[in-house]
Each structure stands twice: as C-alpha cells, then as structure tokens.
C-alpha positions in Angstrom: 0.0 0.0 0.0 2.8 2.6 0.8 4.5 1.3 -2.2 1.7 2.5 -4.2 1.9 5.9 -2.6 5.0 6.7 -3.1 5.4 5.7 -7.3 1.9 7.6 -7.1 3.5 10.8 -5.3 6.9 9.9 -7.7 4.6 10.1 -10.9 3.0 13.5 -9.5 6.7 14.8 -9.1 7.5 13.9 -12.4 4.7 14.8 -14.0 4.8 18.3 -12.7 8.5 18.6 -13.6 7.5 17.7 -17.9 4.9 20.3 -17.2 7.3 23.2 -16.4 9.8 21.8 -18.9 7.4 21.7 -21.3 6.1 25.6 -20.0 10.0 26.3 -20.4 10.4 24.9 -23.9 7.1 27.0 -25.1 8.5 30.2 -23.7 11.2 29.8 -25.3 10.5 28.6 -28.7 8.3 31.8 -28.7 10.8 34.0 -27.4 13.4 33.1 -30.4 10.2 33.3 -32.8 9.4 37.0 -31.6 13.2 37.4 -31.9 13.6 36.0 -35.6 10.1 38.1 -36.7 12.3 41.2 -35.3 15.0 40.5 -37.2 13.4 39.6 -40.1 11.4 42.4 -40.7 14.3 45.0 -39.9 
C-alpha cells in the first residue's frame, strides 16, 4: 500500500517537472520566434 503511494507521489513529481519543462520549452520557442520576426522584418 505505501508502495503504491510513493510511485503515485513519484509520478505526481514527475509529471509536474515535464509540465514546467514543457512551460520552459514554449517560452522559449516563442521567445526566439518573436526574436527572428524582429530580425526579419528590420
């Protein structure tokens, strides 16, 4: 039973983690694509 708890709470964890990577990546990616409009249209 606590077994289950714990790869439950691990799975949260992890889950939460891909989420802000995934936050991260998207922030980025449209960072650089605001950037490269910028540069483009100067």
């Amino acid at each position: 039973m606590l077994f289950i708890f714990f790869l439950v709470r691990k799975i949260i964890i992890n889950s939460k983690t891909a989420f802000r990577l995934l936050l991260f990546v998207t922030v980025i990616i449209g960072d650089l694509r605001g950037v490269l409009e910028n540069i483009y249209f100067l």
